[in-house]
C-alpha positions as a printed Julia matrix, in Angstrom:
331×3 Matrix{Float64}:
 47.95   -1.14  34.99
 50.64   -1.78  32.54
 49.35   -2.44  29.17
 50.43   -6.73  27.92
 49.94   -7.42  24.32
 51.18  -10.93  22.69
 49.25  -13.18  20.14
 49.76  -17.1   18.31
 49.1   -17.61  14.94
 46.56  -19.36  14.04
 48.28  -21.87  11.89
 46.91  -24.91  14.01
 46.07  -26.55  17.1
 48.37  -25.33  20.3
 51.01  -27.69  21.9
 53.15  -28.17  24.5
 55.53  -25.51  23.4
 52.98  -22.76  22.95
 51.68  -23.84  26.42
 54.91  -24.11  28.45
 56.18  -21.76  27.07
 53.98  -18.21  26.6
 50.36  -19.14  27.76
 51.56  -20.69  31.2
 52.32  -16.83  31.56
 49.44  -15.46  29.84
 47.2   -17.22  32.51
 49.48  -15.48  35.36
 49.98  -11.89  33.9
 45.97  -11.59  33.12
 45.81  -11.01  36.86
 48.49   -8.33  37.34
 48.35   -6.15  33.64
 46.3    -5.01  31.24
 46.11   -7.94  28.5
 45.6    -8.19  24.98
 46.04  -12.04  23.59
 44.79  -11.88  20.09
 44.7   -14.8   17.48
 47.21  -13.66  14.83
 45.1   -14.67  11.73
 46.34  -11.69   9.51
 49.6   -13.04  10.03
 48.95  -16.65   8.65
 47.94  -15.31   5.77
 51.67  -15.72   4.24
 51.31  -19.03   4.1
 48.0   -18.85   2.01
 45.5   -20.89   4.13
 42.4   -21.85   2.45
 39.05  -20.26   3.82
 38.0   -23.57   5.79
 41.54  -23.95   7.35
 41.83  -20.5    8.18
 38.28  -20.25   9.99
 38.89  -23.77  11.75
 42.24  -22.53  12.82
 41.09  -19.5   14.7
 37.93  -21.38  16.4
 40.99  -24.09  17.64
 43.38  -21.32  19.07
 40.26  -19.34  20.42
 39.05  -22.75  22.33
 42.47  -23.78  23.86
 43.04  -19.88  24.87
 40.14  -20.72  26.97
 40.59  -24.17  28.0
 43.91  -23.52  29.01
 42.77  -21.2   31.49
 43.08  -17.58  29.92
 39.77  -15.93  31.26
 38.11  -13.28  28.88
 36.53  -11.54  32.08
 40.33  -10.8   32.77
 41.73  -10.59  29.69
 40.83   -9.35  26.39
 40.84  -12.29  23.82
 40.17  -11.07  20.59
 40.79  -12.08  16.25
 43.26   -9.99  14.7
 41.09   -9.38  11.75
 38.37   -8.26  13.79
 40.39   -5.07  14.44
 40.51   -3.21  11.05
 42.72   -0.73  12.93
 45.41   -2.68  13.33
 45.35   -2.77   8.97
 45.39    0.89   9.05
 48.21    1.28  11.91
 50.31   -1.07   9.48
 50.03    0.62   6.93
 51.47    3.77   8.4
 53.78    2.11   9.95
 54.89    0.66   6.59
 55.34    4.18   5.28
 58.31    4.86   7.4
 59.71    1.12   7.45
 62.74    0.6    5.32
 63.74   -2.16   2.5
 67.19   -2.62   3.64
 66.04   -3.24   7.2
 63.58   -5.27   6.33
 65.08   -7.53   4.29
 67.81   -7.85   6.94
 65.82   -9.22   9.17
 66.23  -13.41  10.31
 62.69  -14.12   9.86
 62.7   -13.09   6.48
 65.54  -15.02   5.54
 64.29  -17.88   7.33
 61.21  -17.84   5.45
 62.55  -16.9    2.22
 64.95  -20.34   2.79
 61.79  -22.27   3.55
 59.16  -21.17   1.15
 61.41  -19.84  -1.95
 58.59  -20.37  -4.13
 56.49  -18.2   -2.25
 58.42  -14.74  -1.09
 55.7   -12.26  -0.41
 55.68   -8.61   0.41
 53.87   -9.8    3.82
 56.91  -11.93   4.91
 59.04   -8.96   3.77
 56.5    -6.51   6.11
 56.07   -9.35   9.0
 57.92   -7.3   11.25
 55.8    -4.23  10.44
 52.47   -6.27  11.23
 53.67   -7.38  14.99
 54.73   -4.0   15.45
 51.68   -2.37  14.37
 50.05   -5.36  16.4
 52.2    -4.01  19.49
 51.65   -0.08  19.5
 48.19   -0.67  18.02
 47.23   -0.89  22.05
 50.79    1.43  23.13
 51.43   -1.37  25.41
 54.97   -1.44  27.26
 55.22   -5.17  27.65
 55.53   -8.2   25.13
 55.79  -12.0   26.48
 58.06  -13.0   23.91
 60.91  -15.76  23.32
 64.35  -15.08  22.15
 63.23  -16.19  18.35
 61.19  -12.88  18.68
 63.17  -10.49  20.08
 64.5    -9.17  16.82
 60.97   -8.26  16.0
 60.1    -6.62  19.09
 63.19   -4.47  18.22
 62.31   -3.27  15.5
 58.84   -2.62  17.13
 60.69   -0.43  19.0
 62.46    1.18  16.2
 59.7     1.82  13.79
 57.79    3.52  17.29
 60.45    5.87  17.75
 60.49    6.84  14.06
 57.36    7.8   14.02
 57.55   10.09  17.17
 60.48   11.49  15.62
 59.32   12.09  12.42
 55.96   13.92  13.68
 58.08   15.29  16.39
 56.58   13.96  19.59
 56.46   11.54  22.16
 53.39    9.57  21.49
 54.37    5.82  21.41
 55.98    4.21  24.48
 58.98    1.49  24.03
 57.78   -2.03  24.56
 60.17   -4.35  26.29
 60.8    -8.34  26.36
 58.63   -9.47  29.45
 58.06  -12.76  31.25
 57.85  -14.0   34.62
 61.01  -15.85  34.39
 64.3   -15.01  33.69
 64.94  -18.56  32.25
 62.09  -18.55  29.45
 61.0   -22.29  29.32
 62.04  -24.03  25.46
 60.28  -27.09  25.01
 61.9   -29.57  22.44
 60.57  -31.43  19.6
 60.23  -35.25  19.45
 61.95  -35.57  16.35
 65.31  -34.21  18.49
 66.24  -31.56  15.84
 64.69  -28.01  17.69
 61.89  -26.82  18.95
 58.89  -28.03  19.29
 56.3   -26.31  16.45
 53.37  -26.76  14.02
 55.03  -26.7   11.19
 57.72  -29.16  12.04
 55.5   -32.48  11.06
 52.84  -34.21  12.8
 55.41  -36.7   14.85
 57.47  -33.42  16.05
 54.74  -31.87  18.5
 52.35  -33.1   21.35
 49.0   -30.77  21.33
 46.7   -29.99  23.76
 44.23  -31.4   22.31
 45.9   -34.73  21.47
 43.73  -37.62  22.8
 46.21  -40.29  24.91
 46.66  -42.98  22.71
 47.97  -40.65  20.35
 50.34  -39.12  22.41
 51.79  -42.65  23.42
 51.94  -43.16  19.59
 54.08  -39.9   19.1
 56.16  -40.21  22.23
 57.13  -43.87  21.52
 58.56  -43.22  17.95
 60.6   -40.43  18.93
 64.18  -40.46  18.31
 66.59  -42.01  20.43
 69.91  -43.71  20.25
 71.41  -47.36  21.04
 72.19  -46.2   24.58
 74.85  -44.81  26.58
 78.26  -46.75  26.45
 80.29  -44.49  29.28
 79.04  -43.61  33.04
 77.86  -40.21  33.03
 78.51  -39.58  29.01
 77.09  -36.2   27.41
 73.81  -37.02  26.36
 73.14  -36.52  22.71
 70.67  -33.8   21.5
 68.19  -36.55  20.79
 68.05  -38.14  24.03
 68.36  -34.62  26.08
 65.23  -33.51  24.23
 63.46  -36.4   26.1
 64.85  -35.36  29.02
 64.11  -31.82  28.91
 60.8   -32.93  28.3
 60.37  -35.25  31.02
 61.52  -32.06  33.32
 58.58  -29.86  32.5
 55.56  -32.37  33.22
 57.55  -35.1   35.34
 57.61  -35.08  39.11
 61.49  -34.3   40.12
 62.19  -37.6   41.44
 60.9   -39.36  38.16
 63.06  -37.34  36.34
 66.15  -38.12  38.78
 65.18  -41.85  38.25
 66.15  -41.94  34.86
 68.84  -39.5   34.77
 70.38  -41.85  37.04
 69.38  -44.7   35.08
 71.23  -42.59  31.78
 74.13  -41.71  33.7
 74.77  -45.67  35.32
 74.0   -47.01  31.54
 70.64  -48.73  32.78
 68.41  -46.64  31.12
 65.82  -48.54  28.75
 64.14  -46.13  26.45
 61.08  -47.89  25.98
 60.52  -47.28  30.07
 61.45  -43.91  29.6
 59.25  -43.12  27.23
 56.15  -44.55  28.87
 57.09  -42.89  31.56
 57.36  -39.4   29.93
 54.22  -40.33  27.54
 51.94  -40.99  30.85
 53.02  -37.79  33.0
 52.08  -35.73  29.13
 49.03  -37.09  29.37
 48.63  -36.44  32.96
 49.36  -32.74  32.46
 46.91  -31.9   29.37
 44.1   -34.05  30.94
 42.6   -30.69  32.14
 43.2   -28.71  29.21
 42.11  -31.8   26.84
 38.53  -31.81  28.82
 37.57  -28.56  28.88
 38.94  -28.53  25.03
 36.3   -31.03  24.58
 33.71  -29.31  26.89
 33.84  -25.67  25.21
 34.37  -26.72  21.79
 30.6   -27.41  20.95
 29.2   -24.06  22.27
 29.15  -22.02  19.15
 27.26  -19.34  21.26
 30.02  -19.08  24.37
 32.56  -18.87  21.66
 31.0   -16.27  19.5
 30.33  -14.52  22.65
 33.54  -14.37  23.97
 35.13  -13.09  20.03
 32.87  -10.61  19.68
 33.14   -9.05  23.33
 37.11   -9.1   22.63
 36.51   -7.4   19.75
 34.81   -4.48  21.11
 37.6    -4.09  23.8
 40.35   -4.39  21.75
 38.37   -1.69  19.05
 37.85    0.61  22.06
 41.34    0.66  22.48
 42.39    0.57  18.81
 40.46    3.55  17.58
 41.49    5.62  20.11
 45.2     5.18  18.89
 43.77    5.08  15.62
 42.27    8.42  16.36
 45.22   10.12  17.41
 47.95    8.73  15.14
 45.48   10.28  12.12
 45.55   13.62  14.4
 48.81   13.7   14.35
 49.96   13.07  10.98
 47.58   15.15  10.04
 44.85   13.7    8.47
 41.67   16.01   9.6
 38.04   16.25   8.44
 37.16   19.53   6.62
């Protein structure tokens, strides 16, 4: 089977977007490929996470991998640290990897813009990480969103280097994959972008959010004083809530308030109700069996350690031969 590797960071608790929008597929493509979903804690470490955060992070992300229905019978589910090779593959990898490019790319600028005060060398090497994260298991396909595909790029480019520069063919190209050709982008509640972790508490609904505070969040978000004209643009604010309502609403709820919008009947406060109940609806499952595996420290160490030993099984033996073939060799 064709070899899937994608991972989250584990900067906090999972929501909507992260669900919707890459583990909806994880769940499907465990069935048809080869999959490695790892918890990207090396790659939080740019934003300096305290010990407690970090280790509470990466117990949250392992639990809603698994309540949300990724199956580690199926898939391999494994902590990025717990692969030392990946460290070692990035390393190489950041041998051939160039300044110029680097600092080219829109991550780094985005993050350099965001955090000026703290511009480290691993935001300058992020790209080198997620490819070394990428080839680490020479997989051909990688779930990602079009804020990624930059990176996966440049996976691409710093794989070919290296077969070039040891002149061979050993590292396959890894492509953009999903299931569907309209990759799902779930808004924020604040009506600015996306919906994300770092965008403040009000901005995202997670999994794990317990219903009252998801009727909280929902009912502040930002809307306008209504629609003035039949059938008026609506403005990014108020098509945030309804791009929401379309991924966890029923099709004719959704048509009753578009029509509602578009005849200048809609009331807001109905529409959010609405669009708060059918959230809570659609985590209900995910929200109990959050609550259900969270207290087995055993399952959970269980399942990190046997994801471990997969993904190292498959890491050292790329390990192995990358060291072969630049030409590091035991006397």
């Amino acid at each position: 089977m064709e070899i899937v590797v994608s991972g989250i960071r584990s900067t906090g608790n999972l929501h909507l977007g992260n669900y919707y929008g890459a583990i909806q597929n994880f769940v499907k493509m465990q069935h048809e490929y080869n999959c490695y979903f790892f918890i990207a804690d090396l790659h939080s470490l740019t934003t300096h996470p305290t010990p407690a955060n970090l280790h509470n992070n990466v117990k949250s992300v392992l639990i809603e991998y698994l309540a949300a229905g990724i199956d580690p019978e199926k898939a391999t589910i494994y902590v990025q640290s717990d692969v030392p090779e990946v460290a070692e593959l990035y390393l190489y990898l950041n041998m051939n990897a160039y300044l110029g490019e680097l600092e080219r790319s829109t991550s780094f600028k985005d993050k350099v813009r965001a955090q000026p005060d703290n511009v480290n060398a691993g935001l300058l090497t992020y790209p080198v990480l997620m490819a070394a994260d990428i080839l680490i298991h020479r997989a051909t396909k990688v779930p990602v969103g079009k804020d990624q595909e930059q990176h996966l790029e440049m996976a691409r480019t710093f794989g070919n280097r290296f077969n070039r520069l040891y002149n061979n063919d050993y590292f396959a190209e890894p492509h953009a994959f999903n299931y569907s050709n309209n990759l799902v982008k779930i808004p924020g509640l604040d009506g600015k972008g996306k919906m994300g972790k770092s965008e403040g508490e009000g901005n995202a609904i997670f999994l794990a959010d317990a219903p009252e505070v998801i009727r909280k969040k929902v009912m502040r978000a930002v809307t306008d004083s209504g629609p003035t004209v039949e059938n008026q643009q609506k403005p990014d604010e108020i098509q945030n809530l309804f791009d929401l309502m379309k991924v966890v609403s029923s099709q004719d709820t959704y048509g009753h308030f578009n029509n509602l919008y578009n005849t200048c009947q809609v009331r807001y406060g109905d529409l959010k109700k609405q669009l708060a109940e059918d959230m809570i609806i659609a985590t209900a499952p995910i929200r109990d069996r959050i609550n259900a595996i969270a207290g087995d420290t055993d399952y959970l160490a269980k399942v990190a350690r046997l994801g471990a030993e997969k993904a190292r099984e498959s890491a050292s033996k790329t390990i192995k031969e990358v060291r072969e073939i630049i030409g590091f060799r035991s006397f």
